[in-house]
Each structure stands twice: as structure tokens, then as C-alpha cells.
C-alpha positions, 0 to 999 in steps of 0.5 A: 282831194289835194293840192297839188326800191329798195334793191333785193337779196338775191338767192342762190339756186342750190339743194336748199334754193327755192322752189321752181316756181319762186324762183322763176319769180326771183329772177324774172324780178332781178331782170326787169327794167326799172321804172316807176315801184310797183310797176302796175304795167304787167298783167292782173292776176284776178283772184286768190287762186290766180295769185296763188299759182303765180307764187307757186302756193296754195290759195291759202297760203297767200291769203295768210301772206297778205295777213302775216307778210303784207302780200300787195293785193288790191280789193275791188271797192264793193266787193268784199274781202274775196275779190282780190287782184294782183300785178304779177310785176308787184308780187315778183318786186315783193319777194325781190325786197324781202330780206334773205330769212324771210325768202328762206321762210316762204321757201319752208312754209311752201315745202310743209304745207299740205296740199287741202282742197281748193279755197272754194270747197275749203270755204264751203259747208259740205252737202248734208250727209244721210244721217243713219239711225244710230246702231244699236249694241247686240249684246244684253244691256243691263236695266240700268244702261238701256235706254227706254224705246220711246227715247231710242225713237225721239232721238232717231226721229230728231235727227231725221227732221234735222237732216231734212231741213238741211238737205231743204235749206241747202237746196233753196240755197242753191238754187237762188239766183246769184247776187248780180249788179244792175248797170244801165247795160244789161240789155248788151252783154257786150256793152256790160261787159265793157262797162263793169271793166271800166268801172274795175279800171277807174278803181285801179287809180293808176295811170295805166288803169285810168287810160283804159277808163277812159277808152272803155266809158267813151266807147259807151258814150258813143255807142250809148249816148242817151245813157247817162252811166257812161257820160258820168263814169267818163267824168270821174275819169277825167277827175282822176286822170289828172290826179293820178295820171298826167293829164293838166288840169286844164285839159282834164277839168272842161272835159269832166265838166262837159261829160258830167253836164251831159250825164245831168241832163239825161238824168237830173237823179243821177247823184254821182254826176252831180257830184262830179259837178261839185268837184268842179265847181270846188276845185276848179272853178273855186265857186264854193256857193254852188259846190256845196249845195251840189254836194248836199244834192249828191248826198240827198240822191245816194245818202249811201255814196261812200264816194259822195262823203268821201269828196265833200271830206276833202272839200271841207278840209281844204276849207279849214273845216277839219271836224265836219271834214274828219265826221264825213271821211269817217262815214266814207270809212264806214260804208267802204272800209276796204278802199285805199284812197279813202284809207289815205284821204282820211290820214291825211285829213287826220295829220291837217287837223293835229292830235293825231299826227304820228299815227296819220304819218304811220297809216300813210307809211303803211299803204306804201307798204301794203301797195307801192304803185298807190299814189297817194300816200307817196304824194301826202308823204312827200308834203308832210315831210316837206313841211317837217324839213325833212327834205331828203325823205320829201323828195324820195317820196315826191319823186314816186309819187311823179313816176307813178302818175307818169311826169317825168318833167316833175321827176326832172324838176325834182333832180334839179331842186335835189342838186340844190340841196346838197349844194345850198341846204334847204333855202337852195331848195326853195328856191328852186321848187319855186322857180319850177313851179313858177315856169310851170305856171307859165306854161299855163301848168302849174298853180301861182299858189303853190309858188306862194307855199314854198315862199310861206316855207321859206319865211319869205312873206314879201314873195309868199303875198306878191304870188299869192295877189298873182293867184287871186288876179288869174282867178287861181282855183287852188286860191280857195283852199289856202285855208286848209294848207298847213304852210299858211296857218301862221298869216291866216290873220296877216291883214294882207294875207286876209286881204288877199285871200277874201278879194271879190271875185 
């Protein structure tokens, strides 16, 4: 996948203040500690009608703020443009950061608008109504004006027949069974419910929601250990709980490897199990051979897998291979346009391939907007701007992006290299984001190419090479992806970089 508040208006309760409900909002929003933006610790509201009556308005008028005002609602991928949900805590950040005018515009828009009928009956056609014959005038009509009787008739008849097939169809309707999804639990409404949790949790891609993945999917692994959905789940959550939580990599890679092994060998058909394996085998233990013809079984089992083109995008781009990579996160787009990661995934794979950087840049800025606890678009933010000197916005966004996966040595470490920032410039900088991630690299939690990328952007290629020969002799995994790294495009025909970079394993 990758290499490695601003303070509200406060309003004044008075005659022309906000209703009870937003302003309940408001000031529970000024009263909480700070912590990591957006929150993401306080309780999930499911659905419009949920957020609705947090906000204090109509279902209606949240679906037209999330539209008009960026109102932060999540999706659930597979779900459709209904099946929303919400932290509380987001919402009450939201009205807290936005300027005093626009408060005073929901207030307004909260006081005109009409009650309606609920969402549900609102999007509903209503039952066909008995459609009477038409009533016939009682005074005389003239020969010209009145119709023959066979007409008369014809138009009654019609309209009758229309009546019935509605009232027909509309029954049928109602009476198919609802759209259900099969899971290998469906003989335990106990153990479906925690795995359709589960999976909801590992949608979140927060540290909090990952956490409860994972209790969620090793219940059922304990429980069920013949099955092989939960030993699969649990190994993409060991995936992204060291991506976006703050589990090392080290812990979290052998795990997933172990849960993905298992899910295989009770299942050999089982495509997302075998694209964890393919994850592994790229980003882990950098064995390309075997990580892309697991890849091209994942896609063979589930041609359909958004997240299978999704994964092998990235796996291209960090091999340099932007056009396939830019054909793959497309596909990924196309089967589920409504998930983030992939939105944030495809525009940094857009700004790595050139042309169209602004507009990457512009995407990514925007998913902050949309959903301030998302990490990814803080961390991709944070190397763009890094690699443009922009240091201050580097590390602004840096640091959330540490805050929200729960690394406060990261948010630490980032102190210390902003010191020396305003004490030494850019090279200070440098300097000290390498002696970090060097540390880090000792305590066996860091990556030696990633000390070999500050050194590239610091034009220092002496300590840029001798890194980079320390990555290739402890096996680094992140060695392979060199040649999708921005910072390295000027050595990638520096005979010692090649050198280097193509040793035998």
C-alpha cells in the first residue's frame, strides 16, 4: 500500500442562537479533550435517521449536508449510497470548525424546513390507490363534446387493467424475500452476527475499528476453527493493523502469514486468503516471484474482487509500473466507487505516475475534508509535500496521520525533527528524520531504506548508498519498492544504486 483542528467559532446562546439540539452539539464539541482529529472514539451512529437526530434535523437535510457542506459520513463498501454511519464525535468536530455564517445557515435551514414524512416513506412509491372510473358530467353535452360510449368504456377498462397490474406487481414485490449476504456463519445467528461486525469494524480502517476486527474474527477462529472466512478475515486485519493502527510489522506480518496459511489449507479456493499470501509475499518478504502469481490466482478465484485489483495496483506502483498500476486501481474504482482507501490509493498512484499531480494532490486534500480520522490521505499528503519542501505542511500532516494510527513515539519523533526546522532549516530536518528512523531501525522497528530516502533528499548519495547496502544485507523488504519512490528516480541509473538495488538475494 505504501512505504511506510483547526479551533472552532463559538456562538453565543441568545434569541438568535442555535436550536437545543445543535447547540447541545457545539458545546459538548468545545468541552472535549483533544486527541487525534476526528476522534473516531465516540459512538457510531448507523444510518441517516440516527445522524439526523443527533444533529437535531431531518433525514433529509443531512443527506443534502453531506452533498452541499461535506457532512463526514462513512459508507460501508457494498452497501450502496444508503448505508451510512457517523462518529458522534466527527459530527460535533464539523459544526465546531465551521465559520460563524455557516452555523448561522444551518441554524436557519434547521427552522424553515418542513417536517416530511420519514426517509423511508419518503423514498417509497406509495401503494397503488383504487382508481375509480371517471365521473361523468350530469348536464346535457353537446353531439360535439361527448364522447362515444365505446371510448368511455375503453379508457375505464384501461385504467382498471393498470390498477391491477400495479396492485400485482407491488404485491410480488413485497413479498420477495430481502437481499441477504451468505457468510460461512449462517447456521449461527450468534457467530454471523459477530462476523458481519467484524468485517464492518475492518471497513472502518481505524485503530479502534481494526482492534475490535480482530477480537471479533479470533472468536470465530476459536470457535470455528474448520472455517476458513475467519482465519482470512483476521489476516487482513493483521495487514491493516500495521497500517493503520500501531501494530510493528514484525508482529503483525508472521501473524497474517500464519492466519492466511491456515484459511488456504482449509480452503485452496479461498481468493481473499490467497491474496493476503500475495501481500506477503511483496511486502514482506519482497519475493516478487511468488507475489504476483498469487496475485494472478486471487484475481482468477474473485475476477470480481475489488480489493484483489486494489492490492496488486499498489504492488505494481511500488515496482515502478504505473500504467498497469493506474489500469488496476481503476478496475478497483469501478467495482466499489464508494471506498476511500481505493479513492486515496488511486490519487496517490496518480501523483507517482506524473501528469496529473494537482489534481491527485486536490483528491487527497479533499478526503481530509470529507473524513478527518482517514488516515491515508494525511500519511500520502505528508510524503508529497515532504518531496516538494514543503516542510511545515509535511509535518502538520505527518503528525496526524501518527495520532491517528496511535504512535505517540512517531508524534514524538516528529516534535524533535520540527525543533529542527525552525533552528537549522530543511537539511537540520533531514538530519534528524534519519537519526529517527535509524534508532528505529535498531530497535528492529524502522526500515534502513527509509533512512536511505531522507539521505536521496538530502543530495547526500554517499549516506543515501551506504543505507541502502545496509537494507540489502538484512534482507530489507521495503528494498524491492525502491523503484517506485519518487526520492530515488534521479540514481535509478546510478550503476552503485543498480548495483545495489539488483543484488542476489
Amino acid at each position: 500500500m505504501r512505504s511506510a483542528v483547526a479551533a472552532g467559532h463559538k456562538t453565543k446562546q441568545g434569541h438568535n442562537g442555535p436550536p437545543a439540539r445543535l447547540y447541545v452539539v457545539l458545546t459538548h464539541s468545545n468541552s472535549r479533550t483533544s486527541g487525534a482529529p476526528g476522534g473516531g472514539n465516540g459512538r457510531r451512529l448507523l444510518g441517516w435517521k440516527a445522524i439526523g437526530q443527533f444533529l437535531g434535523c431531518t433525514e433529509r437535510t443531512a443527506r443534502r449536508w453531506e452533498s452541499d457542506r461535506a457532512l463526514p459520513v462513512h459508507r460501508i463498501p457494498g452497501g450502496g449510497r444508503r448505508a451510512v454511519w457517523a462518529h458522534a464525535d466527527e459530527l460535533s468536530t464539523w459544526l465546531e470548525t465551521l465559520p460563524s455564517e455557516v452555523q448561522a445557515s444551518l441554524r436557519a435551514e434547521q427552522d424553515l424546513e418542513e417536517p416530511g414524512p420519514p426517509e423511508a416513506l419518503a423514498e417509497t412509491p406509495p401503494a397503488a390507490a383504487p382508481i375509480a372510473p371517471p365521473v361523468i358530467a350530469a348536464e346535457p353535452a353537446s353531439a360535439e363534446s361527448r364522447w362515444p360510449l365505446w371510448r368511455v368504456s375503453a379508457v375505464v377498462l384501461g385504467l382498471l387493467l393498470l390498477a391491477v397490474a400495479v396492485f400485482d406487481y407491488r404485491t410480488r414485490d413485497a413479498a420477495r424475500p430481502a437481499e441477504t449476504v451468505s457468510t460461512a456463519y449462517d447456521d449461527n445467528p450468534e457467530a454471523r452476527s459477530t462476523y458481519m461486525n467484524a468485517r464492518f469494524e475492518l471497513s472502518t480502517r481505524s485503530a479502534n475499528g481494526l482492534s475490535s476486527a480482530e477480537r471479533g474474527f479470533r472468536q470465530l477462529v476459536e470457535r470455528y476453527p474448520e472455517r476458513a472466512a475467519g482465519w482470512s478475515g483476521l489476516a487482513e486485519t493483521y495487514l491493516l493493523l500495521r497500517e493503520f493502527g500501531s501494530m510493528p510489522d514484525k508482529i503483525a506480518y508472521p501473524q497474517a502469514a500464519r492466519a492466511a496459511r491456515a484459511a488456504i489449507a482449509l480452503d485452496p479456493r479461498a481468493a481473499s486468503a490467497w491474496l493476503d499470501e500475495a501481500f506477503i509475499s511483496w511486502w514482506w518478504q519482497g519475493d516478487s516471484g511468488n507475489a504476483f502469481e498469487e496475485f494472478t490466482t486471487a484475481l482468477r478465484l474473485d475476477p470480481n474482487s475489488s480489493r484483489a485489483h486494489h492490492w496488486y495496483a499498489t504492488a505494481l506502483a511500488a515496482r515502478g509500473e504505473f500504467p498497469q498500476a493506474l489500469e488496476e486501481i481503476r478496475r478497483a474504482r469501478a467495482l466499489s466507487p464508494d471506498n476511500p482507501p481505493i479513492v486515496a490509493d488511486e490519487a496517490y498512484i496518480r501523483y507517482g505516475a506524473g501528469g496529473q499531480q494537482d489534481e491527485a494532490i486536490a483528491t487527497l486534500v479533499r478526503l481530509t475534508q470529507l473524513d478527518p480520522s482517514f488516515e491515508s490521505p494525511h500519511f500520502y499528503l505528508s510524503r508529497i509535500y515532504l518531496r516538494a519542501e514543503r516542510d511545515a505542511d509535511f509535518l502538520r500532516e505527518a503528525v496526524i496521520a501518527a495520532q491517528l494510527r496511535g504512535q505517540e513515539d512517531v508524534v514524538a519523533e516528529l516534535r524533535l525533527a520540527e525543533a529542527e526546522l525552525q533552528r537549522g532549516g530543511r537539511p537540520a530536518m533531514l538530519d534528524q528524520l534519519s537519526l529517527n528512523e535509524a534508532a528505529r531501525w535498531q530497535d528492529g522497528k524502522g526500515s534502513a531504506v527509509y533512512v536511505a530516502e531522507y539521505r536521496a533528499l538530502a543530495h547526500d548519495r554517499a549516506g543515501m548508498l551506504r543505507w541502502l547496502t545496509i537494507a540489502a544485507e538484512s534482507h530489507d523488504h521495503n528494498l524491492p519498492c525502491v523503484y517506485g519512490y519518487p526520492e530515488f528516480a534521479s540514481y535509478l541509473k546510478d550503476p552503485d544504486f543498480v548495483a545495489i538495488v539488483n543484488r542476489p538475494k
